[in-house]
C-alpha positions as CSV (number, residue, x, y, z in Angstrom):
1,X,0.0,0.0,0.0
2,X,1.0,3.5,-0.8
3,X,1.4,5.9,2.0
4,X,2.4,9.3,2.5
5,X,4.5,11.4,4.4
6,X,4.1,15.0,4.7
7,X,6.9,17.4,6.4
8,X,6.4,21.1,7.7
9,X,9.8,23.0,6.6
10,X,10.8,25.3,9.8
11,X,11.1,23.6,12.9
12,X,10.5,20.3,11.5
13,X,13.6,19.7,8.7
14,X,15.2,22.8,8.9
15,X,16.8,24.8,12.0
16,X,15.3,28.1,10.5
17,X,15.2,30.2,14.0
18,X,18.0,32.3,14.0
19,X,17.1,34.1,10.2
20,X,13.6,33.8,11.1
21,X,14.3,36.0,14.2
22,X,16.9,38.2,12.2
23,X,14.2,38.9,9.6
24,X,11.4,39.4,12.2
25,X,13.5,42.2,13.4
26,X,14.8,43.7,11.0
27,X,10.9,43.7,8.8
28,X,9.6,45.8,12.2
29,X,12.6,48.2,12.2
30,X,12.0,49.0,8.3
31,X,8.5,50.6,10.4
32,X,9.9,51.8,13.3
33,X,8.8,49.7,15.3
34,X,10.1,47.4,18.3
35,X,11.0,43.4,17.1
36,X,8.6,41.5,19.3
37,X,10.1,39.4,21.7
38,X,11.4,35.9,20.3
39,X,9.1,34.1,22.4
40,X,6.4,35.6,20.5
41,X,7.7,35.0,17.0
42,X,8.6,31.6,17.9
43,X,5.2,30.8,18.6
44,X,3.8,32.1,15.3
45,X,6.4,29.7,13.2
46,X,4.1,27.5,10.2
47,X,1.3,30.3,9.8
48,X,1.4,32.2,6.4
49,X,3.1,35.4,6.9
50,X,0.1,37.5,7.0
51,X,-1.6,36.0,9.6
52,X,1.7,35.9,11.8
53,X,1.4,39.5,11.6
54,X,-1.5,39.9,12.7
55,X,-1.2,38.2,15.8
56,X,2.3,39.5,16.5
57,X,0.8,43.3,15.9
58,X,-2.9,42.7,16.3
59,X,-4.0,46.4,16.7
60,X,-2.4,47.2,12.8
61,X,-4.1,47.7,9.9
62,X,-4.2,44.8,7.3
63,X,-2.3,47.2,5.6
64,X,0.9,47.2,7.7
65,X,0.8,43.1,8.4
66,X,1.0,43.1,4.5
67,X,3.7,45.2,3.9
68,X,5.5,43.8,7.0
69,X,5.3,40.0,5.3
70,X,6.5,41.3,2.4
71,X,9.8,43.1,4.1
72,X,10.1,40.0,5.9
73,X,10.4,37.7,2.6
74,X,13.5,40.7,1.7
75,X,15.4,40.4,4.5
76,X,14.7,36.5,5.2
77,X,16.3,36.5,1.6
78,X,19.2,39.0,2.1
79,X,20.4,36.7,5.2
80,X,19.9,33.5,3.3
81,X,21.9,35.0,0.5
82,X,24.7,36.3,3.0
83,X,27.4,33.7,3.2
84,X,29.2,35.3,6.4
85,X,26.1,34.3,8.8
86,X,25.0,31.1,10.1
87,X,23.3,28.7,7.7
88,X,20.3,27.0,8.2
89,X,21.2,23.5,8.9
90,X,18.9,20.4,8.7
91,X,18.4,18.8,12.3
92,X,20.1,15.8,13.2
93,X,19.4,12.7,11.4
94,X,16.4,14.2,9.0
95,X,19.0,13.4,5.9
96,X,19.2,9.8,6.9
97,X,15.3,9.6,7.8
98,X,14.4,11.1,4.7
99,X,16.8,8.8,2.7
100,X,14.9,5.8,5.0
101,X,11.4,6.5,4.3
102,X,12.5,6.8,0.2
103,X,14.0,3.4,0.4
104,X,11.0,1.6,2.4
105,X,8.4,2.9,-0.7
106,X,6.9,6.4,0.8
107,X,6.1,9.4,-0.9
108,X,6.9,12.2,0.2
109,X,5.5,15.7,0.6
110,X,6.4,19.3,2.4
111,X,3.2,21.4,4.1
112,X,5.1,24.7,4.8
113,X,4.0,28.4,5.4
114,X,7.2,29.5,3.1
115,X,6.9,30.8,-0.1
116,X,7.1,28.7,-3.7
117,X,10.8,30.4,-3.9
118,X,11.7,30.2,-0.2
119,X,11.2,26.2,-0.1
120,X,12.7,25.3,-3.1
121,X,15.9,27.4,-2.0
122,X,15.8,25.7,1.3
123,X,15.2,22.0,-0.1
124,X,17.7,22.6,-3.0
125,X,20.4,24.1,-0.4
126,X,20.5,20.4,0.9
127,X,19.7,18.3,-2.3
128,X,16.5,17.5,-1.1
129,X,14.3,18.6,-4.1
130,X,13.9,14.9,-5.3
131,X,12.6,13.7,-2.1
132,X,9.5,15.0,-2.2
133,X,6.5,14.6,-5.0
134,X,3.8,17.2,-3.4
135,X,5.0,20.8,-1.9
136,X,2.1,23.3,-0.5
137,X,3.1,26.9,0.6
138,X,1.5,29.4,1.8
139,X,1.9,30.9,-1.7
140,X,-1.3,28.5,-3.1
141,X,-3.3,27.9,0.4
142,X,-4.9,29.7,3.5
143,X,-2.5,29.2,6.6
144,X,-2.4,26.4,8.4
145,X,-4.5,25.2,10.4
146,X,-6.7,24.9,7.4
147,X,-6.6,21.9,5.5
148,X,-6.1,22.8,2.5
149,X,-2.6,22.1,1.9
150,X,-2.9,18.5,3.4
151,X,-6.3,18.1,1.2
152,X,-3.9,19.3,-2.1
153,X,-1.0,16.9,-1.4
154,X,-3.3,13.9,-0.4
155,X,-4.8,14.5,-4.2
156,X,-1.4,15.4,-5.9
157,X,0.0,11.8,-4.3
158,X,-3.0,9.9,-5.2
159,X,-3.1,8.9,-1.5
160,X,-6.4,8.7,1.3
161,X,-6.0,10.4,4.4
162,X,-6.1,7.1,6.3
163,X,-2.8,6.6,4.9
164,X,-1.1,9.4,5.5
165,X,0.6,11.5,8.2
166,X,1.6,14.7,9.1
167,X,4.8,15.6,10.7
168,X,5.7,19.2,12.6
169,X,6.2,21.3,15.5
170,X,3.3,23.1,15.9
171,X,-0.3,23.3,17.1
172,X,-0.8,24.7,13.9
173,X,0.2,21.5,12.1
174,X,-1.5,19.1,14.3
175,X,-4.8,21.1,14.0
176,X,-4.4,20.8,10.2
177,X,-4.1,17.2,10.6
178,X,-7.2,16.7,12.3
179,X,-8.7,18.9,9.9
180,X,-7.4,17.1,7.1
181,X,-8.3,14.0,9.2
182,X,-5.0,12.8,8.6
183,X,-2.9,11.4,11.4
184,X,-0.6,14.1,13.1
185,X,3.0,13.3,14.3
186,X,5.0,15.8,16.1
187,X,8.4,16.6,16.6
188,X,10.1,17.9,19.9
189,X,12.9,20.2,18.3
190,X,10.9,22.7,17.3
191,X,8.9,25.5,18.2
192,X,6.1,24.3,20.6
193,X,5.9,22.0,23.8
194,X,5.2,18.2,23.6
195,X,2.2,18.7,25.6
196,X,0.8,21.5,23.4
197,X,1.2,19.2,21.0
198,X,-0.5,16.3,22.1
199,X,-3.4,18.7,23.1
200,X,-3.8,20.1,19.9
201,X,-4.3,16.1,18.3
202,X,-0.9,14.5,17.7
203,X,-0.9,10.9,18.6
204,X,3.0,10.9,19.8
205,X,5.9,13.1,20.2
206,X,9.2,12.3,19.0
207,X,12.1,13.3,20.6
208,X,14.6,12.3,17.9
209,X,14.6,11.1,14.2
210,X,14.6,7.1,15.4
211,X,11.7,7.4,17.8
212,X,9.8,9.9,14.5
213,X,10.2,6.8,12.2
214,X,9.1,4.5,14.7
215,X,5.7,6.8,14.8
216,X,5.5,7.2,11.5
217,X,5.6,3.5,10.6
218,X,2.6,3.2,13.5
């Protein structure tokens, strides 16, 4: 039987917080405004840039969370493109996971609130592009946790939702699963607690990449 796999980006495969705080930052100061404190933006990772605004600044105008997204998407790009700051490395053993899950027959997707452009930099950066058959942003779908980027790769894949599974860090991707009524794994590494996770619907918590596959093999 074919099954499915579907990844969140930030906090999931990649170590994205230090640019994602750097950008934060620097998108506010372009305003004049204050960076929020990291707690805060940490806790908005996985919703589409818009809607991270807004709750970051919620007395703004949709005006401002706009043109604060779209600053953020330059200078998330000027740091990616700066070679003398810190990369954004996978987290341990996601390569060899990855490289597992191929081997035993899955497909593969990525459910991400990055742009089109910003995943594709981040997946080619570590040769990951082949790895995956189905890739919704935020570009193409209402944030998480709506399920319409689960819905879209479960129909690009050719796969049910019985047998799939979602993989990330946040409440926002475990709601998505549920509303997707697709089976919601999450990871420890990232940006929210276990037991936030568990609240919001995931049916374990991995704390590293051998304990995800065991979970994701159910």
């Amino acid at each position: 039987m074919v099954k499915l796999a579907v990844f969140d980006c930030d906090g999931t495969l990649i170590d994205s917080q230090v640019n994602i705080l750097r950008a934060m930052g620097q998108s506010f100061a372009r305003h004049g405004l204050a960076p929020p404190p990291d707690h805060a933006i940490r806790r908005v990772v996985g919703l589409s840039l818009v809607e991270s605004m807004q709750m970051l600044l919620p007395e703004a105008e949709h005006d401002l969370h706009v043109r604060l997204a779209q600053d953020y998407k330059g200078a998330f790009q000027r740091l990616r493109a700066d070679r003398t700051l810190d990369p954004e490395p996978l987290y341990a053993g996601i390569a060899d996971l990855l490289n597992d899950l191929r081997d035993a027959g899955w497909l593969m997707g990525v459910a991400t609130g990055k742009s089109d452009r910003g995943l594709a930099l981040a997946l080619a950066h570590h040769g990951l592009t082949d790895h995956f058959i189905t890739l919704q942003t935020a570009d193409r779908h209402p944030s998480k946790p709506h399920p319409s980027m689960l819905n879209a790769a479960l129909a690009e894949a050719g796969v049910g939702a019985t047998d799939a599974v979602i993989i990330g860090d946040t409440v926002f991707d475990m709601a998505m699963g549920a509303n997707a009524r697709v089976r919601a794994i999450g990871v420890d590494w990232g940006y929210h607690d276990a037991e936030e996770l568990i609240e919001a619907g995931a049916i374990g918590v991995a704390l590293d990449t051998d304990e995800l596959r065991g979970l994701i093999d159910g």
